[in-house]
N, C-alpha and C positions, 0 to 999 in steps of 0.2 A: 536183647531180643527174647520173644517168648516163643519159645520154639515146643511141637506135641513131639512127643514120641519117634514120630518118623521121622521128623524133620531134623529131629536131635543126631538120627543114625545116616541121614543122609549125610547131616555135617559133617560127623564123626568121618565116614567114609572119603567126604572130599577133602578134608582139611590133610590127611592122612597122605592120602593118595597127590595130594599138590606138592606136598614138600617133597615128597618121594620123589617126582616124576622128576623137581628143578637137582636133586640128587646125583641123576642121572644124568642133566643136559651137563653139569658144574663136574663133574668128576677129573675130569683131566684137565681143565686149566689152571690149578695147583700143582700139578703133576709135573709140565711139562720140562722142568730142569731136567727132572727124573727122567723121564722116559728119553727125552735127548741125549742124554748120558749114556743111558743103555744099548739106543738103534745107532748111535750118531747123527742124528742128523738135524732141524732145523725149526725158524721160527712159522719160514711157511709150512714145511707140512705138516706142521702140528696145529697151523690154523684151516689148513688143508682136508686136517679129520674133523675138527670142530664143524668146517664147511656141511663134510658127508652125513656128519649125524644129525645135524638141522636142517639137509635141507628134506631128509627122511622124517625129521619130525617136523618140518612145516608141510610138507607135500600129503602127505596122509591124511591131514589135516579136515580137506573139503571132503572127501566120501567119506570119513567116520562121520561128520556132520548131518550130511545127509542120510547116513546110515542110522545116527539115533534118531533121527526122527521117524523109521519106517521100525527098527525093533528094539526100541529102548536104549535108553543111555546107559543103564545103570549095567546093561551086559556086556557092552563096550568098556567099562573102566575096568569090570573083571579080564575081559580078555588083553587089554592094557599092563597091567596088574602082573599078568602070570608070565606071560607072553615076555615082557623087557626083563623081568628078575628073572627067569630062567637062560634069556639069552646072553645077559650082563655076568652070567656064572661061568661061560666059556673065558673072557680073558684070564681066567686064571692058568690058561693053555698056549695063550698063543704068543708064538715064539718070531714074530714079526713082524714090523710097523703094519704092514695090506691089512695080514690077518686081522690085528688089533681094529684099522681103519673099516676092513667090511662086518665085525663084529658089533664097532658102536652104530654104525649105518641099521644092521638089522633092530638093535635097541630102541635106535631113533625111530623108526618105523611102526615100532610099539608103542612110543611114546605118543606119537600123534594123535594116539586116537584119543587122547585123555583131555584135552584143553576142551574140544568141542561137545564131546560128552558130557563131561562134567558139564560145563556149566548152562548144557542146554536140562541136566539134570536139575541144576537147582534154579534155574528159569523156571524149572515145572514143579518143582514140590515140595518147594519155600515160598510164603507168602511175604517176606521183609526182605524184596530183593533185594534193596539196596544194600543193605548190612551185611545178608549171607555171602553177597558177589566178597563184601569187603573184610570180612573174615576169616573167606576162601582163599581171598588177596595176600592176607596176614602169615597164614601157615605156607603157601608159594614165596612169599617175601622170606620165611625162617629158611624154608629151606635151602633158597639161596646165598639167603645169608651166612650160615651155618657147614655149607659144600666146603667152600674157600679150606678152615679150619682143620674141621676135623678129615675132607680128603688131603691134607697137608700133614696131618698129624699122625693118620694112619699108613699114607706111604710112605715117610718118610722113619717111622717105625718100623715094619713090618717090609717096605716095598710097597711101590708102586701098582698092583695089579691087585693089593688085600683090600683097598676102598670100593673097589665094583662087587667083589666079592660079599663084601660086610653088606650092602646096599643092597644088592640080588636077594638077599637069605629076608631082610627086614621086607622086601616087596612080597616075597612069596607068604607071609602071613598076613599080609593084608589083603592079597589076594582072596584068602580063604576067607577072611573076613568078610570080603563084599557079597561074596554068594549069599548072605545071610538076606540083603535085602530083597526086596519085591521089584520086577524087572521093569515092572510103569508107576513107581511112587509116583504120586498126583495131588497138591496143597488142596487141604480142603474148605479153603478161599484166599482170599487175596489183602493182607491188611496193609500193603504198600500201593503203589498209584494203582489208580483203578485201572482194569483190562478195557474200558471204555474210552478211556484216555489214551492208554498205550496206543489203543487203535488210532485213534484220530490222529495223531503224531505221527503214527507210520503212514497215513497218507498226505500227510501235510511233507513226509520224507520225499523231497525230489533224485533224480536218479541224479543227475551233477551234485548233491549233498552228498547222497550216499558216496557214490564215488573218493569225494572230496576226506570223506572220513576214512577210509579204507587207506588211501593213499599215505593221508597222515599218519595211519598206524602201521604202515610198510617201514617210512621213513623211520619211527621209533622204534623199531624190531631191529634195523640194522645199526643202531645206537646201539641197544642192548650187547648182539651179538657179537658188535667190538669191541666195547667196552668189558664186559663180563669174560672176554678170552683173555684178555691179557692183562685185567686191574691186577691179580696176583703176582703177576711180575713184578709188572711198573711199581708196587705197592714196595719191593723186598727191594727195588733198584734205590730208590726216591724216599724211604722211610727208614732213619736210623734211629733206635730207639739203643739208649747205652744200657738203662736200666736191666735190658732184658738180653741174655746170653743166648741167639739161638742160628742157626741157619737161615738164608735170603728165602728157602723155602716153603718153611714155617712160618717166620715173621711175613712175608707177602700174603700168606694163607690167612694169617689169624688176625693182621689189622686191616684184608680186604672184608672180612666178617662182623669186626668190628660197624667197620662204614656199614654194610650194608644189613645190621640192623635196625638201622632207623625206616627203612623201606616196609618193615612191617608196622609202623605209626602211620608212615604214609597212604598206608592200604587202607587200614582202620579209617581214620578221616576221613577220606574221599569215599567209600562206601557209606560214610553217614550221610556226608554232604549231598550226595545225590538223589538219595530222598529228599531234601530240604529244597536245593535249589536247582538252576538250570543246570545242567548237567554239559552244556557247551561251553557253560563260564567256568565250571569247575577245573574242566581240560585244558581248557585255553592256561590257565593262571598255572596247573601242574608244568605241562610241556613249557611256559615261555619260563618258568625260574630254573627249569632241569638246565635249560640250554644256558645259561647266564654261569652256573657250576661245574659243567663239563669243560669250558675251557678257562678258568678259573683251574681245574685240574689238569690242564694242558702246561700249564705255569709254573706251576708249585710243588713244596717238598715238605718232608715233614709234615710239623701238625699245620699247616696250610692245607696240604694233600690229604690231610685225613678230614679234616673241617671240611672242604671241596666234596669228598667222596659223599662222608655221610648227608652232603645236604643234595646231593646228584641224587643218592639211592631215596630219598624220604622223597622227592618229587619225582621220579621217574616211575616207582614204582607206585605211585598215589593215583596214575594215569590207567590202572592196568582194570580197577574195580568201575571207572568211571567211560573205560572201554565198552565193557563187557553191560552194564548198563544200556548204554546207547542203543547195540543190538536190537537189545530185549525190547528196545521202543521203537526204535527202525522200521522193524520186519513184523509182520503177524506170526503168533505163537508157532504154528506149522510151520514155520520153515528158521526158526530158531538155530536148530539145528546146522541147517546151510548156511545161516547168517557168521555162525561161529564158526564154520569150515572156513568160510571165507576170510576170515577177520586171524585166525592162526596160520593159514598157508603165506598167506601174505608178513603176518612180521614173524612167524617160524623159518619159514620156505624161502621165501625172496630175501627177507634180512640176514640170512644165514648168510650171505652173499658177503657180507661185511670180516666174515670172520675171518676167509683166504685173503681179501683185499687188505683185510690191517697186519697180516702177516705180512704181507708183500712190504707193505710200507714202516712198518717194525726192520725190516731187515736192511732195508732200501735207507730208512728216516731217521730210525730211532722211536723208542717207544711214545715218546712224545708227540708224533705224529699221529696217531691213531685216535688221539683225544681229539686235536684239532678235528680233523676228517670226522668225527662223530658228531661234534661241538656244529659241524655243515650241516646234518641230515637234523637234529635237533633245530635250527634257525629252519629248514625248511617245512619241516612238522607244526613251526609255530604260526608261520606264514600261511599255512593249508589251516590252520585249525582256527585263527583269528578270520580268515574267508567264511568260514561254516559258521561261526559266532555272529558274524554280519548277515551271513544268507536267511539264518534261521530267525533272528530277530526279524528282518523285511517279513517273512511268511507269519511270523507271528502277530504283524503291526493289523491296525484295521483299514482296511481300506475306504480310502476317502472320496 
């Protein structure tokens, strides 16, 4: 990409601020031996606070949305920014499951405002959307990837309560950083689809499409949500590696990171391909091979389950750049903003839903359960998304 000046710092600032934010959502579900150990207690309520904190970070979601569109995004990811790493520095006090539980709650609340900010930011002052959406994708893809890990590596050193900590201190510098930007950076043209096009696309958007899209990305939020709370378990239950002498804790952490660096190849990709081709075929072919892998990882053990994972993370998260595209052609530029409120409450907010649910049924099932149940919402996402692929072909056909 050939990026000026600003757009260089926009990057710099999103790419920064995404891995961060996935930092924050990924923190405890590494954790969760640990902190069990310490409160006594379980696998629901510890899918119980994963619930609280997403559904704080999907619910926020639509007024910062609409909020960047009336005073800027770029002020939103600063108060993002200060706002979760200040509040993420309290658990290093609290001396009981609530506490801990209304703690990430308030975090998650900070966090919201950053999916729809961001990326109504770089809607607005990146002309190579497609690539920027899939770059932005790339460094969210590390950072989730990379949570597993090293929040496995640092609690289990130090304590469980030192990874929010370390994470708090690295947001509050970046915080500082984004003040540096200008609060309406604005591309000073447009060298991906033209804004001519975009328009026409978004009226050619029916409200039963839109719909239909939104819905499918509900269903893939609450995949995420289940999948992403308890791969580090099922990872340290299901994965014997002899080579490597370590704790169920760590080894779950560091070969759920493993898999899920391929999720940043996956971003990469589908952010190209979106400039190139239809952008409902791109979706359609992510979401139907995610779903073919996720229970594939309902099955498996070992390098099965690692094989599984890594090719779950490279299409699941190859969906996320190809999302966030679609908006930008959906909706007219102005309501950008709302488009993306919409599109994170629903698989933040609603899919959070998934997280208490696979707890229930991890305690109820077995952890093996939770894939299957994901491995559902995956086949419905594909079935909604292969609908849109047919609707939007009819709109596009000529009429005879």
């Amino acid at each position: 990409m050939n990026l000026n000046r600003q757009e260089k710092k926009v990057m710099t600032l999103t790419t920064a601020s995404h891995s961060l934010v996935h930092l924050f959502e990924g923190v405890l579900p590494p954790l969760i031996p640990l902190v069990i150990a310490d409160f006594g207690t379980d696998y629901f309520r510890m899918g119980l606070i994963v619930s609280i904190f997403s559904y704080a970070f999907g619910l926020g979601s639509l007024p910062a949305g609409m909020l960047s569109d009336k005073i800027g995004p770029r002020r939103l990811v600063s108060v993002y920014l200060l706002g979760a790493s200040l509040a993420i520095l309290l658990v290093s006090g609290a001396r009981s499951l609530w506490v801990y539980a209304a703690i990430m709650g308030v975090v998650g609340a900070f966090c919201s405002i950053y999916h729809p900010a961001a990326n109504t930011l770089i809607s607005h002052a990146i002309r190579q959307k497609g690539g920027a959406f899939g770059i932005h994708g790339i460094a969210g893809s590390l950072g989730v990837a990379i949570v597993p890990v090293l929040s496995a590596w640092i609690g289990t050193l130090i304590g469980w309560r030192a990874p929010h900590v370390v994470f708090g201190l690295v947001g509050i510098a970046v915080g500082i950083y984004s003040l540096s930007l200008p609060r309406y950076p604005k591309a000073a043209g447009d060298a991906g689809r033209p804004a001519a096009k975009s328009a026409e696309a978004a009226k050619r958007t029916s409200l039963f499409n839109l719909v239909l899209f939104f819905l499918s990305a509900t269903a893939l939020g609450m995949t995420y949500k289940g999948i992403m709370t308890f791969l580090p378990v099922y990872m340290g239950q299901k994965v014997h590696l002899t080579l490597f002498q370590m704790d169920t804790v760590a080894l779950g952490g560091s070969v759920a990171t493993l898999a899920l660096l391929s999720g940043a190849v996956g971003q990469y990709l589908a952010g190209r391909l979106t400039d190139r081709f239809q952008p409902e075929k791109v979706y359609l072919g992510s979401v139907a091979l995610g779903t073919f892998f996720v229970f594939v990882m309902a099955i498996s053990r070992d390098g099965l389950l690692i094989l599984a994972a890594v090719l779950y993370a490279f299409f699941y998260f190859s969906v996320q750049p190809t999302q966030n595209f679609l908006v930008s052609c959906y909706l007219p530029v102005e309501r950008h903003g709302m488009g993306y409120g919409i599109l994170f409450i629903l698989t933040f907010g609603v899919g959070s839903t998934a997280a208490a649910v696979s707890g229930y049924l991890a305690d109820r099932f077995g952890l093996e359960s939770v894939f299957y149940a994901m491995g559902l919402c995956f086949l419905a996402s594909t079935v909604m998304v292969l609908t849109l692929v047919i609707q939007r072909g009819r709109a596009a056909a000529p009429a005879v």
